[in-house]
C-alpha positions as CSV (number, residue, x, y, z in Angstrom):
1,X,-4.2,11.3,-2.1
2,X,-0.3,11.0,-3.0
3,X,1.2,13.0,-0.4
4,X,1.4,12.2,3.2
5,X,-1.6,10.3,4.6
6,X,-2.9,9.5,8.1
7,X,-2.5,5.7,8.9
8,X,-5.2,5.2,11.6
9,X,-5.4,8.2,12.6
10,X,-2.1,8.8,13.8
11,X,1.5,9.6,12.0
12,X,1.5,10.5,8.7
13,X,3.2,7.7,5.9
14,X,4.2,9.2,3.1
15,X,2.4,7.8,-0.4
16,X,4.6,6.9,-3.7
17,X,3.3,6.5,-7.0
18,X,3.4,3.3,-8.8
19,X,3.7,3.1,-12.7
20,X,0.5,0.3,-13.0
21,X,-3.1,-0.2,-14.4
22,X,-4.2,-1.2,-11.0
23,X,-2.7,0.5,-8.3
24,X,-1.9,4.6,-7.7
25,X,0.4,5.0,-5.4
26,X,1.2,3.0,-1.6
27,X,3.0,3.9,1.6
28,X,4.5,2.1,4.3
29,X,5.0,2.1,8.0
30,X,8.2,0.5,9.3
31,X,7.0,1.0,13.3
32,X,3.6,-1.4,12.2
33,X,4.6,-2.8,9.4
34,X,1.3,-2.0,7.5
35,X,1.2,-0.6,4.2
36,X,-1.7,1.5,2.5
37,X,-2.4,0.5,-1.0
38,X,-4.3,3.4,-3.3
39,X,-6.0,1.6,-6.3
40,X,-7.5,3.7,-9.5
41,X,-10.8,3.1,-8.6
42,X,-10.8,4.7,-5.5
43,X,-10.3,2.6,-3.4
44,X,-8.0,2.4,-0.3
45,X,-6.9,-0.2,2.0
46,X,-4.2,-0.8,4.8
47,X,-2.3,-4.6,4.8
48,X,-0.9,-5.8,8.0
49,X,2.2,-7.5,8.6
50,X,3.9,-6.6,5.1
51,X,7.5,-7.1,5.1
52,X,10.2,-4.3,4.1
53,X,11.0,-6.2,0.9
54,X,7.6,-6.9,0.3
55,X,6.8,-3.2,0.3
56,X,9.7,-2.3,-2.2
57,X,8.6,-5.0,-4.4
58,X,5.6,-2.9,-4.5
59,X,7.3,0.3,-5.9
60,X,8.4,-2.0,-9.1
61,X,6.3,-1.3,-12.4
62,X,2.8,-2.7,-12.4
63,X,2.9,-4.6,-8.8
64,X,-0.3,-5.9,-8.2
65,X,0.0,-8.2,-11.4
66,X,3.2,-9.8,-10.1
67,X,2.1,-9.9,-5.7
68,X,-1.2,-9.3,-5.5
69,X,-1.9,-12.1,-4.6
70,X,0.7,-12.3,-2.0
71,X,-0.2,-8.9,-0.4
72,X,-4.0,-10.5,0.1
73,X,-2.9,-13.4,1.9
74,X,-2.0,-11.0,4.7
75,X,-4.9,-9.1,7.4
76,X,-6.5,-6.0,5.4
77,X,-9.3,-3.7,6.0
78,X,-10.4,-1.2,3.5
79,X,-9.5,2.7,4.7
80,X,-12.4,3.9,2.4
């Protein structure tokens, strides 16, 4: 899934890999401000209302350890 992924079924946001034990790679929409978070284990889910900075933070080495719990404080829905 790292690539270029539809968000909801519209445009296209473009997936980075994340060096992390938890999470694969996630993408970002400026225009909604919703990113897509890839874990390991499959799963896939869209945040809303993620900040820019936020976002970057997220591209740092092993991310989910360090805002996890900030990124699930904001609306989610799993993608698959």
């Amino acid at each position: 899934m790292v690539g270029c992924v539809p968000l909801r079924g519209r445009d296209f946001v473009d997936m980075t890999p994340v060096a992390s034990t938890n999470v694969q790679s996630v993408g970002y929409d400026r225009l909604t401000q919703t990113m897509r978070v890839q874990f390991h284990g499959g799963g896939v889910y869209d945040y809303y209302g993620i900040p820019l900075e936020l976002f970057e933070s997220m591209l740092l080495p092993n991310p989910w350890r360090r805002l996890g719990r900030t990124v699930r404080r904001h609306p989610y829905r799993p993608v698959r």
